[in-house]
N, C-alpha and C positions, 0 to 999 in steps of 0.2 A: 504494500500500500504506500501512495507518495506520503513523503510530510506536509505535515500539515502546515495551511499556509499563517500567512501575517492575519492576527489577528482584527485587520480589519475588514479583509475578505470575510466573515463571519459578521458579520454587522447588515441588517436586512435592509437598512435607508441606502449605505452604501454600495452594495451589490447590488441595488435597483439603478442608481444613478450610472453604475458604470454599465449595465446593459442597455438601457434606455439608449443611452449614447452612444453606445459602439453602434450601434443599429445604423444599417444603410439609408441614409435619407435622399431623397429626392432634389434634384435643385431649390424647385419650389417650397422645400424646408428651409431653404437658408445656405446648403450647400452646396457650393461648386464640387464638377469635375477633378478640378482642379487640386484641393484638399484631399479628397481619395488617393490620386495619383502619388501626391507627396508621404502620405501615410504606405500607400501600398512601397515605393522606393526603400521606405523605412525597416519596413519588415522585413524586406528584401537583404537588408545590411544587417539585420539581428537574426539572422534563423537559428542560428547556437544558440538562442535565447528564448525561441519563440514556443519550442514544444515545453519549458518548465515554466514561462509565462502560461501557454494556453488550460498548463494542468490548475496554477491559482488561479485563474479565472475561474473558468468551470467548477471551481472545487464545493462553491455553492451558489445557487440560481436561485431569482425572486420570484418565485413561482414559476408557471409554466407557460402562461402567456406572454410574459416580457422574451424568453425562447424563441418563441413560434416568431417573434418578425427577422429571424435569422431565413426563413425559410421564402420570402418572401424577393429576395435577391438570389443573381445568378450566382453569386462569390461574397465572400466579405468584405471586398473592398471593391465592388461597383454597384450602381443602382440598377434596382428592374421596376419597370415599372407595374403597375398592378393591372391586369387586361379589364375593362368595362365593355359590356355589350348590353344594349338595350331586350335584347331580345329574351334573357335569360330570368329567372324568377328573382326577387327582392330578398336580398337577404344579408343582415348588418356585416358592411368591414370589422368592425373587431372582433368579430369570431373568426375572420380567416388573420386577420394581422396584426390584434389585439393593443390597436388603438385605443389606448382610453378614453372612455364618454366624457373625460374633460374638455377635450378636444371638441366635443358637437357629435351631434348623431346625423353623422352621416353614412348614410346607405348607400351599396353599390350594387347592381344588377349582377349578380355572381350563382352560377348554380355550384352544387358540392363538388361536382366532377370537371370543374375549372379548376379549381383545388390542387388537384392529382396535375393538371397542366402548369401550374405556379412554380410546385415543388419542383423542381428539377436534380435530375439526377447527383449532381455535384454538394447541390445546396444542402440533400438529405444525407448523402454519405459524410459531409462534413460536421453538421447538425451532430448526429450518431457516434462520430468518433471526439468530437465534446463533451460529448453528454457521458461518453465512458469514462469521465472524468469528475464527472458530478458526486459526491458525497452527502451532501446538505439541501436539499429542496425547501424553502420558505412558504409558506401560505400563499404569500405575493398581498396586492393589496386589491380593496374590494372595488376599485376604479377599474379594473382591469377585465374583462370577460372573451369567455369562448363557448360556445355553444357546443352541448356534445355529439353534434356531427362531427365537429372539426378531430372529437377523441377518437370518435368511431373508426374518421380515417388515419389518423396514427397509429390504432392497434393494425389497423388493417394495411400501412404501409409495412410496419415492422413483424410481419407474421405474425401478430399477439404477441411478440416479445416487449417484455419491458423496454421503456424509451431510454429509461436512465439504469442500466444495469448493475451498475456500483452502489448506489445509491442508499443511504445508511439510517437518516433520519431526515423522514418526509411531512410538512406541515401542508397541509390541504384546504382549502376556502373554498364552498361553493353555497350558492344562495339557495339556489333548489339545490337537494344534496342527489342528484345524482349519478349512481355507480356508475357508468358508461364512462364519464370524466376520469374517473380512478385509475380502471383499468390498465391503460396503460404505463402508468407509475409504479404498479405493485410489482416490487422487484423481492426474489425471497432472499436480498442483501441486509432488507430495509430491519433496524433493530428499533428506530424512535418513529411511530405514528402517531400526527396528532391532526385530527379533523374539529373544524370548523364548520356549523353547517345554519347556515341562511344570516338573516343581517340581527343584528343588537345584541350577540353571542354572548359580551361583556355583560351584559344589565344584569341585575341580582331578580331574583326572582322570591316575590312577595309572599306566596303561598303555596307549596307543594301541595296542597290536596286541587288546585287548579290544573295540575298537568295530566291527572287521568281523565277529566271532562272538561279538556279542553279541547272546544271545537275547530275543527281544521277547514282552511278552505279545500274546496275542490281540487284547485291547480297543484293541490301536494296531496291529494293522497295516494299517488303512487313515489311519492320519496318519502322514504321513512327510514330512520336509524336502524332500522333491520334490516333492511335492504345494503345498505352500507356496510353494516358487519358480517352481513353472511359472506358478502363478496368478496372481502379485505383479507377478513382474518385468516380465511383458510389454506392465503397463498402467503403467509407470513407467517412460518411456524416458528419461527428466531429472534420473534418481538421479547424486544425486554420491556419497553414502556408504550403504553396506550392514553392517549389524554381525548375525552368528546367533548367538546362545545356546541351543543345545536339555540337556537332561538325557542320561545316558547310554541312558533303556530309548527315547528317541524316534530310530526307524530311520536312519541318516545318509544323505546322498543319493548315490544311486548310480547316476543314469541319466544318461546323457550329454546328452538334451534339458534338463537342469538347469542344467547348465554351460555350452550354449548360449545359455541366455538368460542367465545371469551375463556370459556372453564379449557379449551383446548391447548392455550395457548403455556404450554409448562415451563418455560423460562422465562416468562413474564416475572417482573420483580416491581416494575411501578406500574399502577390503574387508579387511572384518575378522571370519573365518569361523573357528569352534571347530570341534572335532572331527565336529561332527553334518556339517560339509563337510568329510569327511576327503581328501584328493589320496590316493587308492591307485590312478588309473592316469595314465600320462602325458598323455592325452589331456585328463584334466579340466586339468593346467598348462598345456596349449596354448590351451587357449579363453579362461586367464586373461593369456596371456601375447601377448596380440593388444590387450589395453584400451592407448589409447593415451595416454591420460592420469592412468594409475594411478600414484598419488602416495604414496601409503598401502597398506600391503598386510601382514597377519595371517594365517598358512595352518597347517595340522596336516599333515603328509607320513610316510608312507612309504613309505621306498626300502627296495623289495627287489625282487629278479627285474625286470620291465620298469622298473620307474620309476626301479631306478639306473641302468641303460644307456640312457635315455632320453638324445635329445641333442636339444634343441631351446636356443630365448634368446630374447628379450623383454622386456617390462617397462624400458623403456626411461628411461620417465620415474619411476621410483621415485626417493623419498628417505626413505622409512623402511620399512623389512621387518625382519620378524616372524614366526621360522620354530620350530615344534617339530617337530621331527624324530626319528621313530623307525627302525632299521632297520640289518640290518648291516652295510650300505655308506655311509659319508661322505664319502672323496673326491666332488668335484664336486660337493655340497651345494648350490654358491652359484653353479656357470658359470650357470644359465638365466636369471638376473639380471644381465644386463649394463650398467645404470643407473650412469654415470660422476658423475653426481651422488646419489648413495646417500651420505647424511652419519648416519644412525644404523643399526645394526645388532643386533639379538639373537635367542639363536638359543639353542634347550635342546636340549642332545642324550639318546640313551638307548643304553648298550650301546656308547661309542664307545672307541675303543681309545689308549692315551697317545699313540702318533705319529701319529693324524689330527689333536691341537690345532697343530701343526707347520704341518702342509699349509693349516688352513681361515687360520689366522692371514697366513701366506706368500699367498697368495689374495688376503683384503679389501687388504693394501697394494700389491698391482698393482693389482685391478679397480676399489678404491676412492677416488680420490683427494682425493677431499672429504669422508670419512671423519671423523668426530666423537665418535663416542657407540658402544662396542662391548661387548655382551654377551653371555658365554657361558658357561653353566652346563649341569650334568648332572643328568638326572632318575633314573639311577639308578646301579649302579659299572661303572668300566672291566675290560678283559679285563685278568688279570693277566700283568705280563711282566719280562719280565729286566732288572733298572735298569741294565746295561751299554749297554741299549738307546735309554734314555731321551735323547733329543737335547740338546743343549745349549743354553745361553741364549742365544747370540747365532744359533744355527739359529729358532730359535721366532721372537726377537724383532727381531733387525738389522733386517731391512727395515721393521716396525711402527714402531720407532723414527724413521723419516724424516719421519712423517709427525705432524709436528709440531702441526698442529692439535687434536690429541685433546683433549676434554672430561670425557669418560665412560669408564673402563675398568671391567669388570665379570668376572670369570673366578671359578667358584665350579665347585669338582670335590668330587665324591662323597667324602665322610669326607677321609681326609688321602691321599689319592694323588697322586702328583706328573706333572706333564709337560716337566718338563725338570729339567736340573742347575741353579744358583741360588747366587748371594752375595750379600752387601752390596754390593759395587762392580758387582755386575751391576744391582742395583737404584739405586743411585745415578746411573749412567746412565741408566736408565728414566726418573729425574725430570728429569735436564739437557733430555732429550729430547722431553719433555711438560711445556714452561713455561703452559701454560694450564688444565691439569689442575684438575678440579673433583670430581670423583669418582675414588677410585680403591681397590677390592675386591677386593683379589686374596687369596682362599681356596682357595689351593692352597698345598701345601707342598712350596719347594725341595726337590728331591734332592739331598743332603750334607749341609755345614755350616747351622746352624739360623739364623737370621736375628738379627741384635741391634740396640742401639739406634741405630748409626750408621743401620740403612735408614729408622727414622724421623725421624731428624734430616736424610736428604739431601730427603726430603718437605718439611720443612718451609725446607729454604732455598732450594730450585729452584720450587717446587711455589706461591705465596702465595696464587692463588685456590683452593688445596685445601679444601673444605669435610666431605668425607667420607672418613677413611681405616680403609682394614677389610687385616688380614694375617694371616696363620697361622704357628706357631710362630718366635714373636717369644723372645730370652734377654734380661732387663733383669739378669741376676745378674755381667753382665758391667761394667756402668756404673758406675764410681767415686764419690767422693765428689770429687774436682778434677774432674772431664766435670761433673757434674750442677751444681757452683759456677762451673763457668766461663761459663757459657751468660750470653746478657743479660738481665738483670733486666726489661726492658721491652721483650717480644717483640708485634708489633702482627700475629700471623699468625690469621686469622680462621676456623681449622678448626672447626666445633659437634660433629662425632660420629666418635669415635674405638674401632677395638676391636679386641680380636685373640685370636683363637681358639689353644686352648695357648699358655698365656702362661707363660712362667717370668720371677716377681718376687718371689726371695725377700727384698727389700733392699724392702719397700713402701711407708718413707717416702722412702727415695732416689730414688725410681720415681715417687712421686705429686709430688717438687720438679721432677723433669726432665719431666714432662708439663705440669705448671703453667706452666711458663715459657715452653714452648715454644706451647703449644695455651690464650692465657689467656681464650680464649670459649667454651671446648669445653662443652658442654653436658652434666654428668654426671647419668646414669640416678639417681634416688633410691628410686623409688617398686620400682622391678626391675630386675633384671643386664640387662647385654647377654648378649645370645645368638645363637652366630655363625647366618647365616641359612644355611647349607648343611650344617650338624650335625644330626642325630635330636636328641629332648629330652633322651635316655639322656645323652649326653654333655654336658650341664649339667651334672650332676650327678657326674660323673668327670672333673674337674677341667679341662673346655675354658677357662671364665672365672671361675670361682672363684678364682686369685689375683688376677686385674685387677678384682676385685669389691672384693678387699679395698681395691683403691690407689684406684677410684673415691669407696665408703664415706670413705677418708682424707681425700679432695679434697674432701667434702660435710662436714666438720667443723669448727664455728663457731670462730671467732675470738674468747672470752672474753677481756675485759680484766680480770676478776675472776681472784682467788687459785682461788676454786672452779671457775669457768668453766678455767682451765688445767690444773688436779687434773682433769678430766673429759676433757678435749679430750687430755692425756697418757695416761690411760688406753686410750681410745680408741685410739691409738696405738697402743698397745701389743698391746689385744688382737686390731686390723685386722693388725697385723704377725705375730704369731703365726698369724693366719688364713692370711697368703700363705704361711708357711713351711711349715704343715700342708696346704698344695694338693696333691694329688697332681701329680706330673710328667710326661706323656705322652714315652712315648720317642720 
């Protein structure tokens, strides 16, 4: 295999720019004759050069249509022009030459079997011994289109042989997800597949119980995620990673031969499937739960009816899973995961009730013991319930607590709901308990007394690789003026991001000296507020961090050695302290 090139060759913006532009253009682009001739003399002088140049080129491609205008020309370095005849049926240039619709929609009179007359023999034998150079295929970008006739005739130029034969790890974009397009990609080189399937792939999707009755237009129900996977997978038995992104109106897969050939794939090590692979029966978690060297694992679930009562296990060799979870049943979430080496953990729930955080937490510290990195938040609110009911701290957390290793703590609940009862001293053991702690988020708010500044002082003297700490209804009006003087002037604790949702500080310059001291790299926001990440936006704006806004603002204000520079920097003062006192206070 060649070496691998310069790392910029791997850059998707980049490898776009430099195909876009190698591309034969036309005078009426801009370019002369003339320019060609000079470039072709060029190449002519470096051919020692040219064949370990053409392998970093080719070594990866921005998708498959920025390719296809290689074909379109007699050679590399002269122009052809594109034949137009009135007579023939209407059908868009960028499926044969994959002009971007930025460009304008323009149509040319083209039938498929013009096509076959475009391509000329030189252009595809050279195209082909390119392409065996290829390593990396990109998605490309979604400006870009070809119709899957144009694939139909590449499989059919190249015998059904794959286009790009070396080809290692393939990213795929198509709006309609159809197979036809794939085909000739599937090479059984390919170890990374990742499909993209129709437009707004990124958007978070709101409600999982929306994707079994979610109704499809017409024009897709013959492209569906099962269709895709039957096609793929069975020519790629050397897949180590799988990743799906489809949009919500593209049908999710729901036949069980789907999940066969996913459960087929035995050297598969990463799977990482959105909702378009939703698990709504238990049978599709048994065909994932047979991989025997799945190391990596992403799933969308709902439990309800069979698939909470479902009792199977597997997954043996996990160490990071990645669960969103919809459904009214949470007990047993996590038994079908029996991987004793599972070191990260996260998991979004919807609809969960305060005393299942209890159970899943009591759970990861038996089943998990090399446990590292834990995350759990809620997508939408809990059932409401009696706070007599609400379990205590040391129920939630004692056993959590053993488990010394921890890295990562991550716990972010719906607005301010609580799951358990909560102190300082409860949280000061928390950090005794986790001396290695780098992250730690916890957005949830005790039930009782409100938290104050000793919880963040036992952080920062247990805690020293703490780099992120995030809390909820924190009191700074409790902190003195001896607490905030006694501290050391030369704290070396290396936290950068600091925040806390409902803050009460009405004392904002006493608040921004006890932060200063304690956190002296912490990185303050300038350009905008922190904004707790488990809040709506409404509550920006009704006093979540508008006091801690004021003490950050404090902390960003210059040091003048001038008489005017200090008249300014007191003002400021002044009117950042009148801002905390005017915060609203969240009861």
């Amino acid at each position: 295999m060649p070496h691998t090139p310069h790392p910029a060759i791997l850059v998707p913006d980049i490898v776009e720019e430099i195909f876009v532009h190698l591309r034969p253009h036309t005078e009426t682009e801009g370019n002369s004759g003339g320019n060609w001739a000079a470039l072709a003399r060029s190449v002519r002088v470096c051919k020692a050069f040219r064949e370990p140049a053409m392998r970093s080129l080719w070594w990866a491609v921005p998708g498959v249509e920025p390719v296809l205008y290689f074909l379109v020309a007699a050679s590399l370095l002269s122009v052809s022009q594109m034949p137009v005849t009135d007579s023939l049926p209407r059908i868009p240039y960028p499926a044969i030459s994959g002009t971007p619709r930025t460009d304008g929609d323009r149509f040319y009179n083209m039938a498929q079997d013009t096509a076959a007359a475009v391509v000329r023999p030189g252009d595809w034998e050279r195209l082909c011994r390119c392409a065996a150079h290829t390593r990396v295929i990109f998605k490309g970008s979604p400006c870009y289109h070809a119709s899957s006739d144009i694939y139909v005739f590449l499989s059919y130029k190249n015998n059904g042989r794959p286009l790009f034969p070396n080809v290692r790890s393939l990213s795929w974009y198509s709006e309609a997800p159809d197979h036809l397009g794939l085909l000739p990609l599937l090479s059984p080189t390919v170890r990374t597949l990742k499909l993209s399937l129709g437009r707004h792939t990124a958007q978070p999707l709101p409600n999982l119980w929306q994707v079994p009755h979610q109704p499809h237009p017409d024009m897709l129900e013959e492209a569906t995620v099962d269709h895709i996977l039957q096609t793929a997978l069975p020519r790629l038995g050397g897949l180590l990673e799988l990743e799906v992104r489809a949009s919500v109106n593209i049908p999710y897969a729901r036949e069980g031969l789907s999940w066969e050939c996913v459960g087929g794939l035995q050297h598969l090590r990463k799977l990482d499937l959105d909702h378009s692979c939703l698990i709504a029966s238990p049978a599709f978690l048994q065909h994932l739960a047979a991989l025997p060297v799945l190391a990596e694992l992403s799933l969308h679930l709902i439990r309800d009816g069979l698939t909470a009562r479902a009792s199977l296990s597997g997954f043996s060799a996990l160490e990071k899973l990645t669960l969103d979870v919809c459904g009214r049943s949470h007990e047993g979430v996590l038994e079908a995961f029996v991987s004793p080496g599972l070191h990260t953990l996260s998991i979004r729930l919807d609809r969960a009730p305060q005393t299942a955080m209890a159970t899943i937490f009591n759970h990861i510290a038996r089943a998990y013991p090399q446990i590292r990195s834990i995350t759990l938040k809620e997508r939408s609110g809990q059932s409401s319930e009696d706070p007599s009911t609400l379990p205590s701290f040391d129920a939630v957390f004692t056993q959590l607590m053993h488990r010394a290793a921890i890295e990562q703590f991550v716990l972010h609940t719906y607005r301010e709901l609580s799951i358990c009862t909560a102190n300082d001293a409860d949280f000061a053991r928390l950090a005794q308990s986790w001396p290695q702690l780098r992250v730690f988020s916890f957005l949830s708010a005790p039930f009782g007394a409100r938290l104050t500044h000793h919880t963040v002082l036992a952080f920062a003297r247990h805690c020293p690789a703490l780099r992120t700490l995030h809390l909820r209804a924190v009191d700074f009006d409790r902190l003195t003026k001896e607490e905030a003087r006694a501290l050391p002037g030369a704290s070396t604790h290396a936290l950068e991001e600091f925040g806390v949702c409902a803050v009460r500080a009405g004392h904002a310059q006493r608040c921004c000296r006890f932060l200063c001291k304690l956190f002296p790299a912490m990185r303050v926001p300038t350009t905008q507020a922190w904004v707790c990440p488990s809040c709506h936006d409404t509550q920006r704006y009704s006093g979540c961090t508008r006091a801690l806004d004021a003490v950050f603002q404090l902390h960003n204000v210059p040091r003048e050695r001038s008489g005017r520079g200090r008249a300014v920097a007191r003002d400021n003062r002044r009117a950042l302290g009148s801002a905390a006192h005017a915060a609203p206070q969240p009861s």
